[in-house]
VONU-997034 format. One record per residue (C-alpha): x, y, z; residue in one letter. Coordinates in steps of 0.05 Angstrom, whole numbers, plus 5000, padded with zeros to 4 digits. Layout:
<pts>
XYZa;...
</pts>
This chain:
<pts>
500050005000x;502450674990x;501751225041x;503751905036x;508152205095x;507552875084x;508753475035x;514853825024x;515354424979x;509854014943x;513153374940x;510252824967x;514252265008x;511951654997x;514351045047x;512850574991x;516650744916x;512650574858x;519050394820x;517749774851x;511049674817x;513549874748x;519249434761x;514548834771x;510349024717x;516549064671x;517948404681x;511848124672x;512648564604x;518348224590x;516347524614x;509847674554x;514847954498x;519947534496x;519546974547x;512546804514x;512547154437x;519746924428x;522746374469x;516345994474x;517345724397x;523645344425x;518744924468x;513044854415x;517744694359x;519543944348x;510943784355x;509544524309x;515144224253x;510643574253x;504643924254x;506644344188x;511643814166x;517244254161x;524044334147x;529844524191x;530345064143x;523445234149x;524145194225x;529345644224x;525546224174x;520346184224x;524146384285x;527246924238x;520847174216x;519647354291x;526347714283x;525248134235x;518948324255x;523148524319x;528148824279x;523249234242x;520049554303x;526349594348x;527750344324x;520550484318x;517850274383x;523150734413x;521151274379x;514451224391x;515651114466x;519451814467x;513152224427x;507751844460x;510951514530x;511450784536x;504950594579x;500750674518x;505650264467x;506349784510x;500349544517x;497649524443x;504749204424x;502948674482x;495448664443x;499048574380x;503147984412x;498647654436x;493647664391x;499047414341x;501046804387x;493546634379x;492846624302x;500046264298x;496345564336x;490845684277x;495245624221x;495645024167x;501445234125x;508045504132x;506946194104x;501246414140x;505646154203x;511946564183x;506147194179x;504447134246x;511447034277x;512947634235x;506947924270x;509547744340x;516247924331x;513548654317x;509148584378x;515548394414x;519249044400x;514249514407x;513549264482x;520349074500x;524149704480x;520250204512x;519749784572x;526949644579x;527950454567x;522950504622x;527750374678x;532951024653x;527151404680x;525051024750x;531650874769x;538551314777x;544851184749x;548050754805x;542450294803x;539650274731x;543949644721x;540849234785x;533849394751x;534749284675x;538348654704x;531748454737x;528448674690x;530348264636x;530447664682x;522547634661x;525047184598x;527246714647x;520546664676x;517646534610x;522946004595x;521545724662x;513645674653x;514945444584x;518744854595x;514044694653x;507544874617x;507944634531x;510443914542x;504443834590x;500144074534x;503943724476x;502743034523x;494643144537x;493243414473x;497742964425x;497943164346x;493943864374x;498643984431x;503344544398x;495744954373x;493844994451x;500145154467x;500245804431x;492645954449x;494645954518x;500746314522x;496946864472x;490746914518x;496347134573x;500547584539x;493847894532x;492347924605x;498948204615x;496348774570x;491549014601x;495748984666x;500649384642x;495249934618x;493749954690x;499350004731x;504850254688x;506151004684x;511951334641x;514751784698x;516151914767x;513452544759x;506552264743x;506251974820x;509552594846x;517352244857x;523052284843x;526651684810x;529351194861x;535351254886x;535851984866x;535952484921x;532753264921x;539953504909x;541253014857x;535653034820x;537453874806x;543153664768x;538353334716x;541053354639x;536453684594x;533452904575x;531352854641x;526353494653x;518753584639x;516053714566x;510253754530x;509553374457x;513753994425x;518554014466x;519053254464x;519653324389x;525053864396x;529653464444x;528752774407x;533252804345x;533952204298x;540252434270x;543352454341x;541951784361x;543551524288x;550251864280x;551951714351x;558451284337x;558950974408x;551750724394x;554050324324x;559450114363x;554649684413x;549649584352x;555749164325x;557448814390x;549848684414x;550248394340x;554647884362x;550147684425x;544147624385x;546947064327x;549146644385x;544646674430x;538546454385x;542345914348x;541745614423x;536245774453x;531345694386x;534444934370x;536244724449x;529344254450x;530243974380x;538143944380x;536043464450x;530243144419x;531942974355x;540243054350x;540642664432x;535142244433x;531742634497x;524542484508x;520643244499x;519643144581x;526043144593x;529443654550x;523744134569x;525744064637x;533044274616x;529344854596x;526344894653x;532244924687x;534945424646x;529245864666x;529945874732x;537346034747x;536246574689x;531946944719x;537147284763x;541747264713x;540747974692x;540648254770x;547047904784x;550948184720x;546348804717x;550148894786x;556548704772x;557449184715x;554949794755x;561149634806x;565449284763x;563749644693x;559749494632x;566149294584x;569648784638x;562648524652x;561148494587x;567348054563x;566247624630x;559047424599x;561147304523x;566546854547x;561946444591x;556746404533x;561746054496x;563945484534x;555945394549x;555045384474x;561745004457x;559144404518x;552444364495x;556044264419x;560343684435x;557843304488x;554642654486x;551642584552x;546342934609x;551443134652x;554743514596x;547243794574x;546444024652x;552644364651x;551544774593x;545044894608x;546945144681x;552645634655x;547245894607x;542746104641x;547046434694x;549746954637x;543046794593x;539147534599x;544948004625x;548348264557x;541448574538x;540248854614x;547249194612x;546049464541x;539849754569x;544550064617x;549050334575x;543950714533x;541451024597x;549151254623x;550051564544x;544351834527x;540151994591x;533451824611x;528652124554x;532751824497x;535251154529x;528950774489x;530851084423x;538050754432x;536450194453x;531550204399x;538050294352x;543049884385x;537249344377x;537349424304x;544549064312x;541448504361x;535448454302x;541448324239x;544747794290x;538247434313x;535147404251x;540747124208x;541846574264x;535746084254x;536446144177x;543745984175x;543045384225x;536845144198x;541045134131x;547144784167x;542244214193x;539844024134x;546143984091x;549743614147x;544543344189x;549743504244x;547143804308x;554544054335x;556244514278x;550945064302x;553344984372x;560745074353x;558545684299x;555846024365x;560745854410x;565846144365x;562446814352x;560346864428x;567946834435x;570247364386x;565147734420x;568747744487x;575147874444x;572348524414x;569648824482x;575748684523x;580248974466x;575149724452x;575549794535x;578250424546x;577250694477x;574351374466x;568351534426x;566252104422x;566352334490x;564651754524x;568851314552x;568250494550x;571050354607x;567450734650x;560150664633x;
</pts>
């Protein structure tokens, strides 16, 4: 409950902070987004590729038709977040998602699939970037990292009632399993909706605070990002061209590039690589999944942490380089205690990169722009991740070997702990690597 404890030069001191609400309600956003609209296809996949009898390669265009449709709205929902504030985008992207999930478990051929994971993917990124951006303005500086961390640990929570929900519904429902699978997690996405339409709010301002962690004194020394505006004055301090040119910002568009082609190749063919490359039942790879869930949920608080102490490059490497022994175990080994392993170190690092990118935008470019950077930086994440199914989708069915994907993702994982240990330090344009 929130009480009010008095009024001082008309501020109001609350003994409760309702960062802590939009916190919640951001990971619930994210759990819906991505935990749901992306990451759920890696449970519903093996029975959805019978269903349609598809190919790998088909399997793969569909999980980078949700990509692009993420790619294509990255930049846009941050934009539209900064004009219009992100409660109202958020929930008719979440509408959008959901109500794409639905129409995906009604579909008979692969095209009019691929539409609605195009669909969903744009659903995706119309409520994860603004949401993410959301925290530049709730939280200050020193603990922006500890919240996008949590944050983004809501993909977790999607992986975790994935793996524990589909294969129940694959089991009682047989052949129809993988159609129920995506009217249910639809129908909650659009719950989460209209939960987010209530509770969210786009400023501290709006509940008469000031953002957590900030003090009276600290708060004066706002940047210009940072201080009330109407719609013209929004317009006037958003500039395209500055976030576009900003050459720190292609710089972690290329790296979050990196994170995203890995990452997917992974997490979109764990269950099948299992399945049908192991010889798993669905049971128990979608508990590995499970698993996976779980100890990723905190994954982003712990590194999300780390990096505001430690720093966002050092962290940064720390993550990639863990990413790729998870990717190069899963690759080569032949037996469950190999599959645990990976699965363990994965989900330790598995939502952090994207919680310290969200971060960084907020330490560069302040609190008003952060969603239109991450918005761009996501463009780079959108190249990566959507190149990543197609590519190992191809590589399975030339080969027919499972490993190669795995060792194609370990490797770039790796190059991409090369590249942010080696740019520490380096200056661009003002801003200093090191010491985001």
């Amino acid at each position: 409950m929130v009480k009010a404890s008095g009024n001082q030069k008309g501020k109001i001191h609350f003994s409760f902070h309702y960062a802590y609400v939009i916190l919640v309600m951001s990971v619930l956003t994210v759990m819906a987004s991505l935990g749901y609209g992306r990451f759920g296809y890696t449970a519903i996949l093996p029975s959805m590729k019978e269903g349609l009898d598809l190919s790998y390669t088909q399997m793969g265009l569909l999980a980078s038709g949700n990509f692009i449709g993420y790619l294509l709205f990255a930049l846009a929902g941050g934009i539209l977040a900064v004009k219009y504030g992100p409660r109202l985008v958020v929930f008719f992207a979440l509408l959008l998602t959901g109500a794409a999930m639905f129409f995906t478990g009604l579909s008979n051929t692969f095209l009019s699939a691929l539409i609605f994971r195009v669909i969903t993917g744009i659903g995706s990124g119309g409520s994860n970037i603004p949401i993410m951006g959301l925290a530049s303005s709730w939280f200050s500086g020193n603990r922006r990292g500890m919240a996008t961390g949590l944050m983004v640990g809501g993909s977790g929570l999607g992986l975790l009632s994935t793996g524990y929900l589909v294969p129940k519904l694959l089991t009682g429902y047989q052949g129809m399993g993988w159609r129920y699978s995506w009217f249910v997690l639809g129908s909650i996405v659009v719950l989460i909706a209209a939960a987010a339409y209530i509770f969210l709010r786009n400023h501290p301002r709006e509940m008469n605070m000031l953002p957590l962690g900030d003090s009276i004194i600290e708060n004066q020394k706002e940047t210009v990002f940072d201080k009330p505006s109407t719609v013209k004055e929004t317009a006037v301090l958003f500039s395209f061209k500055q976030v576009c040119t900003h050459k720190f910002l292609w710089l972690l568009a290329g790296t979050y590039s990196l994170f995203g082609f890995s990452y997917i190749v992974y997490s979109t063919f764990f269950i099948a690589y299992l399945v049908d490359g192991r010889g798993l039942e669905e049971v128990a790879a979608g508990n590995l999944w499970a698993i996976v869930g779980i100890i990723s949920i905190f994954s982003g608080f712990l590194w999300g942490s780390i990096s505001d102490f430690l720093g966002r490059e050092k962290t940064l490497a720390m993550v990639f380089l863990f990413q790729s022994v998870s990717f190069g175990i899963m690759g080569g080994s032949q037996s469950m205690a190999g599959f645990l392993f990976s699965s363990v170190l994965f989900g330790l690092t598995a939502w952090s990169i994207p919680g310290i990118m969200a971060a960084i935008c907020g330490d560069t470019m302040g609190p008003r722009q952060a969603p239109a950077a991450l918005g761009f930086i996501t463009l780079g994440l959108g190249v990566g991740q959507s190149l990543a199914p197609w590519v190992s989708g191809l590589l399975l069915d030339l080969t027919a070997n499972f490993s190669l994907p795995f060792f194609l993702a370990s490797f770039i994982s790796l190059s991409g702990a090369l590249i942010t240990y080696v740019l520490r330090g380096k200056k661009v344009r003002g801003h200093i690597f090191q010491k985001l």
